[in-house]
Structure formats: C-alpha cells, structure tokens
PALUMLUM-932327 format. One record per residue (C-alpha): residue in three letters; chain; x, y, z. Coordinates in pm, 1 decimal, decimal comma. Example, Ala and Ser with C-alpha at 12.3 -4.5 7.8 and 13.67 -1.06 7.14 Angstrom:
BEGIN
{'ALA' 'A' {1230,0 -450,0 780,0}}
{'SER' 'A' {1367,0 -106,0 714,0}}
% end
This chain:
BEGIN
{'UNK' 'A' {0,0 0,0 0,0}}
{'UNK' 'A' {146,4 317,3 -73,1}}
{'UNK' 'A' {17,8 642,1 85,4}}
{'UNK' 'A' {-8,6 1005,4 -67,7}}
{'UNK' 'A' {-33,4 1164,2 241,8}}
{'UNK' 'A' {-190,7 1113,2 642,9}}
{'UNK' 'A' {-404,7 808,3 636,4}}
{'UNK' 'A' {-596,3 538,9 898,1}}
{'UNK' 'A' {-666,1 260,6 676,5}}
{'UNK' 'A' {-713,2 -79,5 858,6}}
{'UNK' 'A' {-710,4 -362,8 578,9}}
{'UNK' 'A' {-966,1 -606,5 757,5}}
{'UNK' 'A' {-1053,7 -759,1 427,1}}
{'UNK' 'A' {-780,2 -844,2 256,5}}
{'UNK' 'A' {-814,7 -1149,0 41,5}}
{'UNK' 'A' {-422,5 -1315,1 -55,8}}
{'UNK' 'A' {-234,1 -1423,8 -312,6}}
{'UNK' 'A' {-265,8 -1269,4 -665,5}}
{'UNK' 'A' {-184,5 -841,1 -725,2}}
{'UNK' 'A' {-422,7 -792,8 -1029,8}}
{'UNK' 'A' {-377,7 -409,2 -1055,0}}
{'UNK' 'A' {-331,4 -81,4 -835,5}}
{'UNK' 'A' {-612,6 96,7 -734,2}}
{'UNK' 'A' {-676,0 436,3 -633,4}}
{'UNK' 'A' {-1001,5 502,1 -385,0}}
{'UNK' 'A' {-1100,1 889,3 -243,3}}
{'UNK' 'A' {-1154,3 950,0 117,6}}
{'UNK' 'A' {-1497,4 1102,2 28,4}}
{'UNK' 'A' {-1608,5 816,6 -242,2}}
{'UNK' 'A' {-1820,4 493,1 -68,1}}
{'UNK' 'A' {-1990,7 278,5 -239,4}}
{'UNK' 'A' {-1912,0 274,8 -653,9}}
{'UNK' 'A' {-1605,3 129,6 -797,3}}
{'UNK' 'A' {-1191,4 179,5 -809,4}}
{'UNK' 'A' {-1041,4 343,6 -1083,0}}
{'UNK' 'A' {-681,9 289,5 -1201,4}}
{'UNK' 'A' {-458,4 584,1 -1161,1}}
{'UNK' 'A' {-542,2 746,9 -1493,8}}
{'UNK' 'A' {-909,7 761,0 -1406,0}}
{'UNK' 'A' {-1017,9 480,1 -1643,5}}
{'UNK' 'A' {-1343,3 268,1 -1532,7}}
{'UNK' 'A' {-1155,8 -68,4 -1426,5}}
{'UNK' 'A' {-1358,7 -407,9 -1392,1}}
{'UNK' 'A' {-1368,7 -509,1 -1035,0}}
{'UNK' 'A' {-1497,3 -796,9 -778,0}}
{'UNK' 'A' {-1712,0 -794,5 -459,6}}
{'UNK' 'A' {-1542,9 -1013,2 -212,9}}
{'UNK' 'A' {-1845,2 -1200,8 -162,4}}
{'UNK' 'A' {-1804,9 -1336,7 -498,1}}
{'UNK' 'A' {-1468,2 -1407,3 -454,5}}
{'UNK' 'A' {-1593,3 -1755,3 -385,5}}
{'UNK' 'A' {-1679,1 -1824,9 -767,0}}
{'UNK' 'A' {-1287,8 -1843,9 -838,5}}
{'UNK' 'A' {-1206,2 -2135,9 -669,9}}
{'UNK' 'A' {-1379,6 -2310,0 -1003,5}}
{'UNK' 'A' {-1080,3 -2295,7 -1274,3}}
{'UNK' 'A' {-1341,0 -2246,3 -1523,7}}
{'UNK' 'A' {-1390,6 -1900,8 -1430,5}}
{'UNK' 'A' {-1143,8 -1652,3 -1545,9}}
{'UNK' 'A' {-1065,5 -1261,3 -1432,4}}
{'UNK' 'A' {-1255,9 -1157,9 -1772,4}}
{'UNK' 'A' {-1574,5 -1239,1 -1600,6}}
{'UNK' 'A' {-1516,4 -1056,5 -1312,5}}
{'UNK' 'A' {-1843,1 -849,0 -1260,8}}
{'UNK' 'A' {-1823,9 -503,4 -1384,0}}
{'UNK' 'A' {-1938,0 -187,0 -1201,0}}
{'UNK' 'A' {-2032,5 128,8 -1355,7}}
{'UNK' 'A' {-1912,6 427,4 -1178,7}}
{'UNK' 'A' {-2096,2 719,7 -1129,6}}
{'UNK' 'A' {-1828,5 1051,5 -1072,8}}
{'UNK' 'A' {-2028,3 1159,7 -751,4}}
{'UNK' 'A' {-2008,0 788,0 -596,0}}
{'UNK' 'A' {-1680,8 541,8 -520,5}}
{'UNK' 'A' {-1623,0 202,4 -382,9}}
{'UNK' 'A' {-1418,8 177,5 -43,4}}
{'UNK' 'A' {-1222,1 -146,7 -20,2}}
{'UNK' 'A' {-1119,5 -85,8 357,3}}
{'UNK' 'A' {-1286,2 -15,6 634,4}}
{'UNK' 'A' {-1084,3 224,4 797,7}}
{'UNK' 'A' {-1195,8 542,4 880,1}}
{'UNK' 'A' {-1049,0 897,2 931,0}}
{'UNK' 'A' {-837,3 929,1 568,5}}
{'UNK' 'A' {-853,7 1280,4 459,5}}
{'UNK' 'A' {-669,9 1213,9 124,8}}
{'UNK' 'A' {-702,6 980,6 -134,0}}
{'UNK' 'A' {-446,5 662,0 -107,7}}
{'UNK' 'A' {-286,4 425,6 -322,2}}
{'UNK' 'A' {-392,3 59,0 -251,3}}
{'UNK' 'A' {-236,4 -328,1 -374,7}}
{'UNK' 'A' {-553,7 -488,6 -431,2}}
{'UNK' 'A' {-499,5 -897,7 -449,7}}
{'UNK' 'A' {-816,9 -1065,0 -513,9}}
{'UNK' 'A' {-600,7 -1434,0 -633,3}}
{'UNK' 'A' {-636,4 -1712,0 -408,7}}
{'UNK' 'A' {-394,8 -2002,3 -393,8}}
{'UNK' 'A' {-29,3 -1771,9 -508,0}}
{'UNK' 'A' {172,6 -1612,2 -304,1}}
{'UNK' 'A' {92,4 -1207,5 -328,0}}
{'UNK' 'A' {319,5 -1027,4 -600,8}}
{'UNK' 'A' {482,6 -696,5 -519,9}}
{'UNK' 'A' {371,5 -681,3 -175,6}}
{'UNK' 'A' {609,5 -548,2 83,8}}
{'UNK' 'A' {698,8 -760,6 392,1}}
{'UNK' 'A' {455,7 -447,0 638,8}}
{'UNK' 'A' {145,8 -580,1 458,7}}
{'UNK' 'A' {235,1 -956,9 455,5}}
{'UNK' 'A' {318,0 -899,4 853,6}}
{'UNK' 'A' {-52,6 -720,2 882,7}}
{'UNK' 'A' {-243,6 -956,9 656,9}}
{'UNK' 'A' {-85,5 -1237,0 887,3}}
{'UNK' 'A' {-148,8 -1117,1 1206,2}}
{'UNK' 'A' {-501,4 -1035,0 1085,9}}
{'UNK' 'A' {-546,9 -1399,4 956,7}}
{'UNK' 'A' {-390,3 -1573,7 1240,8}}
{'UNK' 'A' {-638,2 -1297,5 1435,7}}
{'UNK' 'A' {-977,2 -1401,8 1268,3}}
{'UNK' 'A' {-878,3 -1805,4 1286,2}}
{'UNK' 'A' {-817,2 -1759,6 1695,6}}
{'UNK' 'A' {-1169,4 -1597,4 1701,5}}
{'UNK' 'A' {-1360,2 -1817,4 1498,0}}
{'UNK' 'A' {-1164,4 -2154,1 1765,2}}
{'UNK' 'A' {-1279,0 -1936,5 2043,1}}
{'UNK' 'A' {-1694,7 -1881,3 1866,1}}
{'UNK' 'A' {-1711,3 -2265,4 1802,4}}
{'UNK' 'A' {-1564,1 -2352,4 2178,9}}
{'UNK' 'A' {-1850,4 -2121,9 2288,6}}
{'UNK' 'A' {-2122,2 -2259,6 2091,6}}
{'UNK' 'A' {-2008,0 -2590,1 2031,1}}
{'UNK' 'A' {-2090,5 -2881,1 2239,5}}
{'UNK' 'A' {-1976,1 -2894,3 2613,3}}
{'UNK' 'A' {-2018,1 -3133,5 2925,1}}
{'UNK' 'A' {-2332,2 -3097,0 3062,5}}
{'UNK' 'A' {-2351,0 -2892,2 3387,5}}
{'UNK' 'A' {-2360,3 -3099,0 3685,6}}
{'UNK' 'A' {-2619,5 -2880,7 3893,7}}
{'UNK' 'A' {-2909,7 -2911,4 3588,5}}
{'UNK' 'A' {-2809,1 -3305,2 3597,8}}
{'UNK' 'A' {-2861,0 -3335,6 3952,2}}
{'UNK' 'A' {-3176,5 -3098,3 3928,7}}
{'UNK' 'A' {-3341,7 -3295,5 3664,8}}
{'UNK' 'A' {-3214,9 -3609,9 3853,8}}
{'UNK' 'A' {-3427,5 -3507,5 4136,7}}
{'UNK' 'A' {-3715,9 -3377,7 3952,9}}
{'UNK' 'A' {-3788,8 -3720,3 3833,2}}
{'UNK' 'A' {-3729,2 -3945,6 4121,2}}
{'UNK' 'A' {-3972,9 -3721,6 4257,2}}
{'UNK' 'A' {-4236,3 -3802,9 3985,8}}
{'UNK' 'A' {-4183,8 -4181,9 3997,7}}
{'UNK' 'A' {-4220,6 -4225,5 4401,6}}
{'UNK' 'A' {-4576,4 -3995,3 4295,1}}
{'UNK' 'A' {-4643,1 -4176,7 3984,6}}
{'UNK' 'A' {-4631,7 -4505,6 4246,5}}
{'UNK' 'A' {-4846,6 -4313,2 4505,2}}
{'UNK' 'A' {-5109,3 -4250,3 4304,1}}
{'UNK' 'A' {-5065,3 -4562,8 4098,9}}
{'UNK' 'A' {-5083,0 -4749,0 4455,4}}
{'UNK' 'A' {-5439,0 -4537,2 4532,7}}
{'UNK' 'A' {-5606,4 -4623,1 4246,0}}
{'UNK' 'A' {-5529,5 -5025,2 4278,8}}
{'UNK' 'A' {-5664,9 -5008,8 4617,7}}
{'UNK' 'A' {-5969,1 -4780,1 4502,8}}
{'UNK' 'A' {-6016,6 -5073,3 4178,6}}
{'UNK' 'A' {-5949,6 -5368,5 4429,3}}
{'UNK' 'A' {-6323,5 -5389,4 4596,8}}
{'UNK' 'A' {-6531,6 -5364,0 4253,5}}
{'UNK' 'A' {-6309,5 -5679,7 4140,9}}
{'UNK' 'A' {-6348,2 -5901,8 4445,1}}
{'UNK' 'A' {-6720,6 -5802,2 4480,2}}
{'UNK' 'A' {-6750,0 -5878,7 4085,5}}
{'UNK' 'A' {-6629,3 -6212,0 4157,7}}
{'UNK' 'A' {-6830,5 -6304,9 4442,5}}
{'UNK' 'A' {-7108,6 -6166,9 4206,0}}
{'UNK' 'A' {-6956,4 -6405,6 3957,0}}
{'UNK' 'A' {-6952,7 -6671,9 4193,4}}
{'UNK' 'A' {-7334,5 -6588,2 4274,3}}
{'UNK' 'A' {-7450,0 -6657,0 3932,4}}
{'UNK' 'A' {-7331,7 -7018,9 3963,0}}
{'UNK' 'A' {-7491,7 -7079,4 4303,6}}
{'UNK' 'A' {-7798,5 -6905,6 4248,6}}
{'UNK' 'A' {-7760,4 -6698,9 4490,9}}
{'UNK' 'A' {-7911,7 -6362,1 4460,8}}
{'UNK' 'A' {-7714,3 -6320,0 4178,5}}
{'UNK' 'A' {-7822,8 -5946,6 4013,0}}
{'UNK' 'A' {-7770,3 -5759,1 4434,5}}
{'UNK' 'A' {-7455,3 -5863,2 4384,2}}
{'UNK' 'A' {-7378,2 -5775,2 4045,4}}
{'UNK' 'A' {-7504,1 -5407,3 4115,6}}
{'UNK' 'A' {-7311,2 -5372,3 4420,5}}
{'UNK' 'A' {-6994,1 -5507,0 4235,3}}
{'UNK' 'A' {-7091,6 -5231,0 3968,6}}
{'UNK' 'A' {-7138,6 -4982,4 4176,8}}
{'UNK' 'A' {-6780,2 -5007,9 4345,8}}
{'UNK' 'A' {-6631,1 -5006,8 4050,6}}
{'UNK' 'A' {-6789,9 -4661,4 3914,6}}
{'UNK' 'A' {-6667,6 -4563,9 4279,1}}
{'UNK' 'A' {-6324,0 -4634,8 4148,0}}
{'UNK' 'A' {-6318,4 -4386,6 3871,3}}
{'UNK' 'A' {-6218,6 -4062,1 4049,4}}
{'UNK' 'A' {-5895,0 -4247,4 4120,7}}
{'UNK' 'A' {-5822,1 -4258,2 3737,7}}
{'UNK' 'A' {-5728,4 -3894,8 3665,9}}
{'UNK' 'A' {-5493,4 -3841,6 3957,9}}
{'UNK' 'A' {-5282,1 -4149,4 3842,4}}
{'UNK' 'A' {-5286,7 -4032,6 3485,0}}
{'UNK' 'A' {-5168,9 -3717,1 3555,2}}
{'UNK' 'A' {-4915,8 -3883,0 3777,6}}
{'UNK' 'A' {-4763,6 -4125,9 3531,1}}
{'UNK' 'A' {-4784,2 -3830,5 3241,8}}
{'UNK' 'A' {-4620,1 -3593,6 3476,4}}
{'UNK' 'A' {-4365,5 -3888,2 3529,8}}
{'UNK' 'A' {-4314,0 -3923,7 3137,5}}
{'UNK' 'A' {-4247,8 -3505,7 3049,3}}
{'UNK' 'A' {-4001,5 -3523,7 3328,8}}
{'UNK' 'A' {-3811,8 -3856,8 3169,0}}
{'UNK' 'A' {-3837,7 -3694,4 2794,9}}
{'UNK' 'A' {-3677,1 -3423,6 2900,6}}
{'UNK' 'A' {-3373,0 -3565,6 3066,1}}
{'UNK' 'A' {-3374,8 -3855,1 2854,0}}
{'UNK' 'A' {-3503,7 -3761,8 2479,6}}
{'UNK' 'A' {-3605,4 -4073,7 2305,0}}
{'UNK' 'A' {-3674,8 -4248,7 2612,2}}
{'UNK' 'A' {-4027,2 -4496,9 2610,1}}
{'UNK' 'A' {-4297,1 -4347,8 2794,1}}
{'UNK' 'A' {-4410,6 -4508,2 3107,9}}
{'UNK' 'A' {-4773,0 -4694,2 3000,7}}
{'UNK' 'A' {-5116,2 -4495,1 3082,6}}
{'UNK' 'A' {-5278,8 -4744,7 3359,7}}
{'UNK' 'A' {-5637,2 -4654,9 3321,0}}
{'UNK' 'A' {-5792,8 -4453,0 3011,0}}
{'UNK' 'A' {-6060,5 -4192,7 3124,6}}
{'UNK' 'A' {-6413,1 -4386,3 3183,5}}
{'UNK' 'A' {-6278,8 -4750,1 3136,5}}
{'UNK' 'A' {-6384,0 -4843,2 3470,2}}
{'UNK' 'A' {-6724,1 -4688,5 3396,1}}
{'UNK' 'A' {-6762,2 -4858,3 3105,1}}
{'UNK' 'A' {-6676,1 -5154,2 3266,1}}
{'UNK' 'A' {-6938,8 -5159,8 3541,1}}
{'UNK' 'A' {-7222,0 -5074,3 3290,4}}
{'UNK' 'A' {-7173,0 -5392,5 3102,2}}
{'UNK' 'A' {-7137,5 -5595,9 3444,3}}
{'UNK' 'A' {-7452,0 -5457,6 3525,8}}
{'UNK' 'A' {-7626,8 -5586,7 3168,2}}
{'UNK' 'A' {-7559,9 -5905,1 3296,5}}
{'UNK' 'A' {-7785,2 -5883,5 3579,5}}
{'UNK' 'A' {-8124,0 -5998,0 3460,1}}
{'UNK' 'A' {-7935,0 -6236,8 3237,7}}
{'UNK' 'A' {-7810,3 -6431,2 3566,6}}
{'UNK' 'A' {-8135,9 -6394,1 3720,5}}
{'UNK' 'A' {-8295,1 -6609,2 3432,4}}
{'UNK' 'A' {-7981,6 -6812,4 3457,6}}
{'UNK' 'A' {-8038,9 -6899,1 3831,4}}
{'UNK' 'A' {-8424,6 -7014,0 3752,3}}
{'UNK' 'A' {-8323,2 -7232,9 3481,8}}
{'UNK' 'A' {-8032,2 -7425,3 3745,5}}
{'UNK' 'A' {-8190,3 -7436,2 3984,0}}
{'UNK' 'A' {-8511,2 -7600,4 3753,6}}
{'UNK' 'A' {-8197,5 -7848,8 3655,5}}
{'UNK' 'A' {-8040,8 -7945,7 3954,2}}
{'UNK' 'A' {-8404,3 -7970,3 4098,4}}
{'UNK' 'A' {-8557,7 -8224,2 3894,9}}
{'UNK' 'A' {-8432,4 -8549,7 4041,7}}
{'UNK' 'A' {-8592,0 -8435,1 4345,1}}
{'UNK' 'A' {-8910,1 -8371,8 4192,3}}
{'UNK' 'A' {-8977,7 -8771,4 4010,5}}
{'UNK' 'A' {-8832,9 -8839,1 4349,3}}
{'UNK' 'A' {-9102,8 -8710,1 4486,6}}
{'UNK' 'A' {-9347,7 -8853,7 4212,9}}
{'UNK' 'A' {-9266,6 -9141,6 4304,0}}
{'UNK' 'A' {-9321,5 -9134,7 4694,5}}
{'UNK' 'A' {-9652,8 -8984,9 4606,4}}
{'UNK' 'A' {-9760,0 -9308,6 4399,5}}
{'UNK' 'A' {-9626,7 -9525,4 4693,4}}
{'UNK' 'A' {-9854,7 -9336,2 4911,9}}
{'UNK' 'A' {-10127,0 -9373,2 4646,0}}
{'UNK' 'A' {-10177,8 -8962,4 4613,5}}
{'UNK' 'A' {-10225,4 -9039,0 4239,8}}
{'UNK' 'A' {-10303,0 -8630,2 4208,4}}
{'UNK' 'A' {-9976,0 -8503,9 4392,8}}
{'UNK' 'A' {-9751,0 -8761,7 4202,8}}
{'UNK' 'A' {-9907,1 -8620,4 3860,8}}
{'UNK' 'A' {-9862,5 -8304,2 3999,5}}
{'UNK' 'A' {-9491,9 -8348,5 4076,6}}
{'UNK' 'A' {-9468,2 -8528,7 3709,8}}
{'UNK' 'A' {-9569,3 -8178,6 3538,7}}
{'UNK' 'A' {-9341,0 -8016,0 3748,4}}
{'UNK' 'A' {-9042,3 -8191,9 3624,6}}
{'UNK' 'A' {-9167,0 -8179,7 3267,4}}
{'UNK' 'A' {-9142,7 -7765,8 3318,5}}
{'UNK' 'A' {-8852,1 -7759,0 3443,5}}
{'UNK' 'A' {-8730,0 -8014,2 3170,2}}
{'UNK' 'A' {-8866,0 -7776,0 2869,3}}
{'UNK' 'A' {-8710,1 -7439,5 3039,6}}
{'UNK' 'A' {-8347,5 -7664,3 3001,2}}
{'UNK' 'A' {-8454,7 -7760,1 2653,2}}
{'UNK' 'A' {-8529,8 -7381,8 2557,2}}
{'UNK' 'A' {-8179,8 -7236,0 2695,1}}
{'UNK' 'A' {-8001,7 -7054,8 2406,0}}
{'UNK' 'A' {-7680,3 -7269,4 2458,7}}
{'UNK' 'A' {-7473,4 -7500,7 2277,9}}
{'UNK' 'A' {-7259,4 -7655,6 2588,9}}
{'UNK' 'A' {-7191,2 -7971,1 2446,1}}
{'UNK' 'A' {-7246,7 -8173,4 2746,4}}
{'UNK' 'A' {-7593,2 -8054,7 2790,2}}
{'UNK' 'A' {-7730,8 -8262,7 2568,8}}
{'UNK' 'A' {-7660,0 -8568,3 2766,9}}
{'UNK' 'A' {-7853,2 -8484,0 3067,3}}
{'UNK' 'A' {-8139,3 -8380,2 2840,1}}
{'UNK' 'A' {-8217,4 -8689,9 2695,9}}
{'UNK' 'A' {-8150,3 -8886,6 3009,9}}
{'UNK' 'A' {-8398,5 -8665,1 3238,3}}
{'UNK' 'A' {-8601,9 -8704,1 2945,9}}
{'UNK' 'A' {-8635,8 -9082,7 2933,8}}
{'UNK' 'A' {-8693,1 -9064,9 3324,2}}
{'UNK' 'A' {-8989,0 -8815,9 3363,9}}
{'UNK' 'A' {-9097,4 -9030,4 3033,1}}
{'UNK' 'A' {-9079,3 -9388,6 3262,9}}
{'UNK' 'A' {-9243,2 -9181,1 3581,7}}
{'UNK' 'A' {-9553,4 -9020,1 3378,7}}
{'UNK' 'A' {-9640,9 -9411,9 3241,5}}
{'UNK' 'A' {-9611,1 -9558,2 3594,7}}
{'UNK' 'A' {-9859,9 -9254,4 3690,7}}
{'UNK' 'A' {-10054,0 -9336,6 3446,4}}
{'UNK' 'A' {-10058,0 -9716,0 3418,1}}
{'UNK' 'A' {-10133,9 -9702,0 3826,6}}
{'UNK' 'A' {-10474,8 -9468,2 3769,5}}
{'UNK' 'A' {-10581,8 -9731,0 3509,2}}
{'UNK' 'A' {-10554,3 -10024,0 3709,5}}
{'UNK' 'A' {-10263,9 -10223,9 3505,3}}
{'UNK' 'A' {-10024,1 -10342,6 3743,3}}
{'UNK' 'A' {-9838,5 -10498,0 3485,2}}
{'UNK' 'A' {-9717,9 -10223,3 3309,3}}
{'UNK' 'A' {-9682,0 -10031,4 3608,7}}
{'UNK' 'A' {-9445,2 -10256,7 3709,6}}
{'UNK' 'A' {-9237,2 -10268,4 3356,8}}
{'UNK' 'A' {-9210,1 -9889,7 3412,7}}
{'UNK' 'A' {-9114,7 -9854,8 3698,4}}
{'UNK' 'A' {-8824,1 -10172,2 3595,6}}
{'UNK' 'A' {-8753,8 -9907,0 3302,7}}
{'UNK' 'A' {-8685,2 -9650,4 3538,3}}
{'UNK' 'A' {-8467,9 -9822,6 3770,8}}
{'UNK' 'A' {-8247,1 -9903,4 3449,3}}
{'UNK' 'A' {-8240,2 -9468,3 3350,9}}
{'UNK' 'A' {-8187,9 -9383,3 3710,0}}
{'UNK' 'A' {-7817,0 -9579,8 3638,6}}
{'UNK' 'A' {-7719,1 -9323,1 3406,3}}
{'UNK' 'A' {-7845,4 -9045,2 3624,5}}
{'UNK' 'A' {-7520,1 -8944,8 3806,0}}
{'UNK' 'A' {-7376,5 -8899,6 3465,6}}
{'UNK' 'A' {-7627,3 -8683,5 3310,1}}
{'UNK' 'A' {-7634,4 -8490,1 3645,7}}
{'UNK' 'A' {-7246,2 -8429,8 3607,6}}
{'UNK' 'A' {-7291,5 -8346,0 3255,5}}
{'UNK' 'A' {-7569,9 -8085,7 3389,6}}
{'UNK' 'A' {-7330,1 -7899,6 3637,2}}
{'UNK' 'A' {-7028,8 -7895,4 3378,5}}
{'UNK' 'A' {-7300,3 -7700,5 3121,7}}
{'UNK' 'A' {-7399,2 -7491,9 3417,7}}
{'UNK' 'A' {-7076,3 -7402,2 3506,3}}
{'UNK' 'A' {-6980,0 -7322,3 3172,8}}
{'UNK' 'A' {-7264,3 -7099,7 3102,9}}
{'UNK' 'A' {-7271,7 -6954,2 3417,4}}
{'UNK' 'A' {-6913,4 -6809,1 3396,1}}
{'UNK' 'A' {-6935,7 -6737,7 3022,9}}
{'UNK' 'A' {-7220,2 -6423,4 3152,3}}
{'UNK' 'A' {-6992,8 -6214,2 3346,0}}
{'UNK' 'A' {-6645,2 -6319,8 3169,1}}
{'UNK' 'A' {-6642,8 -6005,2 2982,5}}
{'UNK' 'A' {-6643,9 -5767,4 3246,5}}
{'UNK' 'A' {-6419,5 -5984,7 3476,8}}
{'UNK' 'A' {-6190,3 -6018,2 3218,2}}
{'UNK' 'A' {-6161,9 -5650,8 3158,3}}
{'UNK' 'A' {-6095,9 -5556,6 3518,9}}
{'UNK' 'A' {-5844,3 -5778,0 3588,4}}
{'UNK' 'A' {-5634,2 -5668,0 3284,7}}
{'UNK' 'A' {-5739,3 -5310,7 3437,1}}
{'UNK' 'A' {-5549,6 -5418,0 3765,9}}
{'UNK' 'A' {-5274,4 -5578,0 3579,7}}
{'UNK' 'A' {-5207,5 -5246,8 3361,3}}
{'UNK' 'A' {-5210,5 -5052,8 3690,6}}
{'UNK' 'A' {-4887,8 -5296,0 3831,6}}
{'UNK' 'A' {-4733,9 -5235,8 3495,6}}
{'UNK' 'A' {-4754,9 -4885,3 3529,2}}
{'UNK' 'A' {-4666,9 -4874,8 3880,4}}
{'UNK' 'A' {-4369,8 -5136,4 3803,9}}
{'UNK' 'A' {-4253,8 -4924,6 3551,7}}
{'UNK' 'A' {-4238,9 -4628,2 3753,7}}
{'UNK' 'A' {-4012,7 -4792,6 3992,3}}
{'UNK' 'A' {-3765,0 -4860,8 3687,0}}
{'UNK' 'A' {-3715,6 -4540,3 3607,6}}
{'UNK' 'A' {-3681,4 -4431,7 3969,1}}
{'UNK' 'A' {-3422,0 -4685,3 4027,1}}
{'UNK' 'A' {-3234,5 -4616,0 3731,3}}
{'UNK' 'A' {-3205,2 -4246,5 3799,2}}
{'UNK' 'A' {-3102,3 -4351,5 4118,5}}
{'UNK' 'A' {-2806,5 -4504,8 4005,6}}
% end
C-alpha cells in the first residue's frame, strides 16, 4: 500500500495471493467502484463473490463489472479517518503467493489472519458442544425421582380404590353359579367399581407428569404406560350390570336343573302313598322344568346328555302314573323296571348338567371380569414401571 499523504486505513478484508492491478479510492467516495490511476473505469470484484474463483473455469474476464458514477466510489477498507485519497495493492487471487507486496502488509495480513482463525476456535468452543452442567443433571435427577415415588403413590391409590369392585364382581360371579341372589350382587360389584373412577385422573396425571419429566432428561426415552384410560372403569361396570337380569334367568333355569331329580323323586313317593293327584302333579313339574333346560339358548356340548336322560326318566315316571290310575299293574311294574335301568345313568347326566352350568354360568360375566383384571394388571405395569425409572435415575 502506498500512501499520498496522512491516512488510517485498517485492511480487515484483505483477500491473498494474486496483485491484479493498483487501485486508487477517495476518502470522500463509498460505495461505486476503483479506478486505475489514470481515471479509467476498471472491472472489479465484490469479495463475496470471490468464492466463484475457486472453479478454474472461471477466469478474471468475467469478473463483474461496475459502472461508476463521478459523484459515488467504492471503499475497499474499512478504515476510517483518511482525509486524502491513497494508493492501494488490491490482491483478489487465491492459492499464489501475493506479487509486489512489501513484507509491512504480509506482517498485517498475517497477524489479521492468524487474528480471525483464533476468534472463529474461540466462537465454536462457545457454541459448540460442552459437558453438561452438573447442577441441571442433579436438578433434573431429582425432579424425576420425585415423579416416579408420585407416579407409584397414586398408581398405589387407584389399585386399592379398583381392588373392591373386582373381588365383589367375583363373588357376584360366583353368585351366578350358586344361584344366589345373583343381580344384588352384580349391582353392588358395579357400583364399586364406578366408585373407582375418580382415582383414574390423579394417576394419569401422575404417570404423564412422570413421562415429560423422563423426555426431558432422557429424549427418546419410552414413555411409562397410561394405567387406566378416562371412563374404562365406567364402562366396565355398565356392562357388568347388563348381565344382571341375564343371571337372574340363569339362576331359575339351574336351579329347575339341579331340581328335577328331586321332583320324580317325589313322584314317586306320592304313587307309593297312592296320592295319584300329587304324584301327577310333581310329574308336570319336572316336565317344566325339563322344557325351560330344553329352551336355553346354549350349545354346551355336554348338555345334551342330561337332556335326553332326564327325558327318558320323567318319560318312565308319567307311564307308571298313568298305568297305576288305570288299574294295570303290569305295566306299572315294567315302568317302573324301566326306570330303575335310567336312574343308572343319572349321576352322569347330572355331572354333565353342572359342567353345562358351570360353563354358562361363567361365560355371563367373563367379559367384564376379564376386563378388570387386565385393568389391575395395567395398573402394576404402570406402577412397576415407575419404579424402573426411579431406580435407574437412582443409580
């Protein structure tokens, strides 16, 4: 750089290797173009498209050109407080050593270049990665074995709020197959459950709590499982209540089965007696209950069995009724020998009759049973996975 008189120029944007020409800029021009020394227009290059020359196929010729306007100039420094116009070694090149340049500028553009490279280490060592801080570890650490012994609290609360409505479903359950009083019990097993329900929200917010906490610390992380969804246990306790009426109808029509032994039983007893109307009496009786079996929407396999063996004996009894108000011993007799041979295969068809019952009897409240036990078991799921995560922040 060569100076015509008192001049601050800072070069902070000098580009090495390659002197293409000497330019002369004005302290009062700013923003047009440099002119050679005889005042001709010169082609010349922003230095943000200095970029564009590190392709070979680009030569100096296509260096953009810049019309100047004689009111307006270009200022390749940014230094400030010249009062006369300077002389300046422009060197636009990249990859040759600078031409012509005296060992002061090589000195300056070196120092400025080590300069810039120390900053730009320094930018990325601030705003590149670093070990996380300690205190927001320990923090967030915290935070979350906070929300897991919670999560458990509340996960713990709403088991023990669920934990009547399933035992009283199952002694409901159990009801149905005894008979006894089956739909009180249903409701009151329904009704516990609904009870249960303002347990649900508490635990969900809980366990979700528990989650945002884990995400955070741990992005990517699986969330802890949702225990109950919002009106599950509701739902639940409307369809155990549907099944009341249905084991009601379901009581008549055992205890019409397991009954009607009894009742030939008793048939017969009233024949010995010779209370022809009360053993035709008990007869009918049997046949009813025999017909409401027949008419149960079922197909148990073992029912059958029973059917056609009760069958055969209210069949033998009504003939021995019969053949005793007519007066013919003889066939009284044969049917009564015919029943003696049925009543053999009685204990079978009565087993077959309780395995059908049994069957049936479960299959009416399965549904709901089955739902609110895997209701419980997502609860210990949730409440076991809570635990995890508290014991492995703990570590």
């Amino acid at each position: 750089m060569e100076a015509r008189g008192q001049a601050n120029l800072r070069v902070s944007d000098a580009v090495l290797h390659e002197v293409l020409d000497q330019l002369r800029c004005h302290a009062s021009q700013r923003l047009a173009g440099l002119e050679q020394l005889d005042r001709q227009i010169e082609k010349c290059e922003k230095l943000g498209l200095v970029r564009a020359l590190l392709w070979s196929h680009h030569s100096p010729a296509d260096i953009l050109e810049i019309e100047r306007q004689p009111n307006r100039a270009c200022q390749l420094h940014r230094g400030r407080g010249t009062d006369r116009s300077v002389q300046v070694l422009v060197e636009l090149g990249l990859g040759e050593r600078a031409q012509g340049v005296g060992g002061d500028h090589l000195r300056m553009i070196s120092t400025r270049v080590i300069a810039a490279a120390l900053a730009v280490v320094g930018l990325a060592f601030l705003l590149g990665p670093r070990a996380e801080d300690p205190a927001v570890t320990i923090g967030a650490e915290r935070l979350i074995r906070e929300r897991a012994a919670a999560a458990m609290v509340a996960l713990d609360e709403l088991r023990a709020s669920v934990a009547p409505g399933l035992d009283a479903a199952r002694a409901a359950a159990a009801g149905v197959l005894s008979g006894d009083a089956p739909s009180s019990q249903i409701e009151d097993a329904a009704a516990r459950i609904v009870d249960a329900e303002a347990a649900v929200a508490p635990a969900g917010r809980a366990v979700s709590l528990l989650a945002s906490a884990r995400a955070a610390w741990r992005p990517g992380a699986s969330r802890p499982p949702q225990p109950v969804s919002a009106g599950e246990l509701t739902s639940i306790a409307t369809q155990l209540r549907a099944t009341g009426q249905v084991a009601d109808a379901f009581a008549d029509i055992r205890a019409r089965g397991t009954g009607l032994p009894a009742v030939l039983k008793q048939a017969l007893r009233a024949l010995d007696a010779g209370a022809l109307p009360e053993a035709s009496e008990h007869v009918a009786r049997a046949r009813d209950a025999h017909a409401a079996i027949v008419a149960w929407d079922t197909d148990l396999p073992t029912l059958p069995i029973w059917i056609a063996t009760t069958d055969a004996m209210i069949s033998a009894v009504e003939q021995i009724v019969e053949a005793t108000r007519d007066g013919n011993d003889a066939t009284a007799r044969e049917a009564a020998e015919a029943f003696g041979a049925i009543s053999d295969d009685a204990g079978t068809a009565d087993r077959a009759l309780r395995i059908a019952l049994s069957e049936g009897g479960s299959a009416l409240t399965a549904a709901p049973l089955a739902r609110l036990a895997a209701t419980i078991g997502a609860i210990e799921d949730s409440r076991a996975e809570a635990a995890a995560i508290q014991e492995e922040v703990g570590r």
